[in-house]
C-alpha positions in Angstrom: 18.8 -18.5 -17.4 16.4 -18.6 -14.7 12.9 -18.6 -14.7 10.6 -17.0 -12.1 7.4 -18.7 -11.0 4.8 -17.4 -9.0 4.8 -14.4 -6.3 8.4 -14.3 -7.1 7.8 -13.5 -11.1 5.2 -11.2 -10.3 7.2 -9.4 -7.8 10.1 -8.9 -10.3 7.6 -7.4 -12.9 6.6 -5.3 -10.8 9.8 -4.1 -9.8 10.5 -3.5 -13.6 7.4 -1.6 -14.0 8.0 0.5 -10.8 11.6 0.8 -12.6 10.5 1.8 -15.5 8.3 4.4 -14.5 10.4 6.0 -12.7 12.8 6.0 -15.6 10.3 7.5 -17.8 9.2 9.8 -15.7 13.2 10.9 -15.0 13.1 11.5 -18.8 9.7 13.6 -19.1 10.9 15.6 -16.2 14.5 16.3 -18.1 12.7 17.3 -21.4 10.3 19.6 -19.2 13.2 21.3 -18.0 14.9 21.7 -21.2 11.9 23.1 -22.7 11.7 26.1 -20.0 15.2 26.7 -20.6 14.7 27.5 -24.0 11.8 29.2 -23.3 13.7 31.3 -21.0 15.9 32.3 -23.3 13.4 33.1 -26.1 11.8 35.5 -23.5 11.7 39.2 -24.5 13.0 38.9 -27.9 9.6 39.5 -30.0 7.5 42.7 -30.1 5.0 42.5 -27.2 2.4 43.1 -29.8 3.4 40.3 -32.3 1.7 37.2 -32.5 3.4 34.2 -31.2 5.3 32.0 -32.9 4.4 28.5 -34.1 7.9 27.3 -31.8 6.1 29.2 -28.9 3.2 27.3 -29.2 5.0 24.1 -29.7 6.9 24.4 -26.8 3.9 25.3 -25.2 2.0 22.1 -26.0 4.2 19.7 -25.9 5.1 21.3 -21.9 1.6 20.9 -21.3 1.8 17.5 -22.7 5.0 16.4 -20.4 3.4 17.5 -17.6 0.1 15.3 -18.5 2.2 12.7 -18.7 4.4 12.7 -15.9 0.9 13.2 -13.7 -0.5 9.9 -15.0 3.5 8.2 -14.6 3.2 9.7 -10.9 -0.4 7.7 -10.5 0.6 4.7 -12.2 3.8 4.4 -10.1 1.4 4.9 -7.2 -1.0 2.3 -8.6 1.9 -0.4 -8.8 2.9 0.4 -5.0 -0.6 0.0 -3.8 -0.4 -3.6 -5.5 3.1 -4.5 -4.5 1.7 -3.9 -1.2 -1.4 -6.2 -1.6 0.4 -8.7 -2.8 2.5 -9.0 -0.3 0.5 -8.4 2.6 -2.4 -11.0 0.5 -1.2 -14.1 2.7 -1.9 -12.1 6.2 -4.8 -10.6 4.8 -6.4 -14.2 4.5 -5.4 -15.2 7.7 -6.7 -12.6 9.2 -10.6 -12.8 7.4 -10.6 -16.8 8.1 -9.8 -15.8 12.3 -12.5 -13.0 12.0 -14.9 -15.0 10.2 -14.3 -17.7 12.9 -14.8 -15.1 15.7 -17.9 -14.5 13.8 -19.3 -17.7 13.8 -18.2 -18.6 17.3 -20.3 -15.0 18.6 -23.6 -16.9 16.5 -23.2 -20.3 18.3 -22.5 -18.4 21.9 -26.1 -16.2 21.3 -27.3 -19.6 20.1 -26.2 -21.5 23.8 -27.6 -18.3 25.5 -31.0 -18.2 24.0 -31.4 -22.0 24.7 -31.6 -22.8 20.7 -29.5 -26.0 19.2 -25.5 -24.9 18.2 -24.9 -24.3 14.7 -23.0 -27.1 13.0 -19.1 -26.1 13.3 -17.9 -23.6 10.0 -14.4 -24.5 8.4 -12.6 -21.1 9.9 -13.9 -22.2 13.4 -12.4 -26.2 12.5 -8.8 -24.6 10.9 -8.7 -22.1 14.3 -9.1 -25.4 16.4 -6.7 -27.9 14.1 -3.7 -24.5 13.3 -4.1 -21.8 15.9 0.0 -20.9 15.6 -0.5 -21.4 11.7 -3.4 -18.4 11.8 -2.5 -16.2 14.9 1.5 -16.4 14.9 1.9 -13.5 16.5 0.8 -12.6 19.9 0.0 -10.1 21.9 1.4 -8.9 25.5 -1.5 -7.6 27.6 0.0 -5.2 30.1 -1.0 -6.6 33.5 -2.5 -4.5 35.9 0.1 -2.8 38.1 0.3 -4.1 41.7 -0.8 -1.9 44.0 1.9 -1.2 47.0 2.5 0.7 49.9 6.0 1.9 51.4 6.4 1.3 54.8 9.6 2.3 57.5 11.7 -0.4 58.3 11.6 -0.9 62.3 15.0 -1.0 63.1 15.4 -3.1 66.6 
């Protein structure tokens, strides 16, 4: 048997979850139909003045009820997407604060050189961008050059 640690275990539970829900939510929507099918067929059959029956009602609640609950299986589902995805996007996320919290402090020592005032001691996002820029930025970015600028000119034939 294997045993999941880590970002892997809690990726596979909530696979199970997501799984699950949508399972449960298969099932809620199945019952839901069966229930307006018997409805359908119970249409019509009373007086129109008679009270309804305690099946009616039944049938009515526990409708209602399916469709409460496949609302709040819809959100949780939604809920566990919304953390799949911070999970796995939790590693870039990090990089990404410690490279804008180094921009940060670099713009504070730059104001600090331009107003003639000493440089702030060096922060620990500024060091890590110095010691593992391909570790933080590994991705970059292709700045379209500015197209040259020709003319056409006739070729002299001699």
């Amino acid at each position: 048997m294997t045993t999941l640690t880590g970002s892997s275990a809690v990726e596979s539970h909530l696979h199970e979850q997501v799984a699950d829900t949508a399972s449960e939510i298969l099932v809620a929507e199945t019952v839901l139909n069966d229930i307006a099918a018997v409805q359908a067929t119970r249409k019509g059959k009373a007086r129109e003045d008679a009270p309804r029956s305690d099946a009616d009602i039944a049938l009515d609640l526990q409708a209602a009820s399916l469709t409460a609950l496949i609302s709040v299986l819809q959100d949780h589902r939604f809920a566990l997407s919304i953390d799949r995805a911070i999970e796995s996007d939790a590693h870039q996320l990090g990089r990404l604060s410690l490279v804008e919290r180094a921009e940060r402090d670099d713009h504070r020592a730059a104001v600090a050189l331009r107003e003639g005032l000493d440089l702030p001691c060096q922060t620990r996002p500024q060091r890590m961008m110095e010691q593992f820029p391909e570790k933080l930025i590994p991705y970059t970015v292709d700045v379209p050059q500015k197209p040259q600028r020709w003319t056409w000119e006739p070729s002299v034939r001699a």
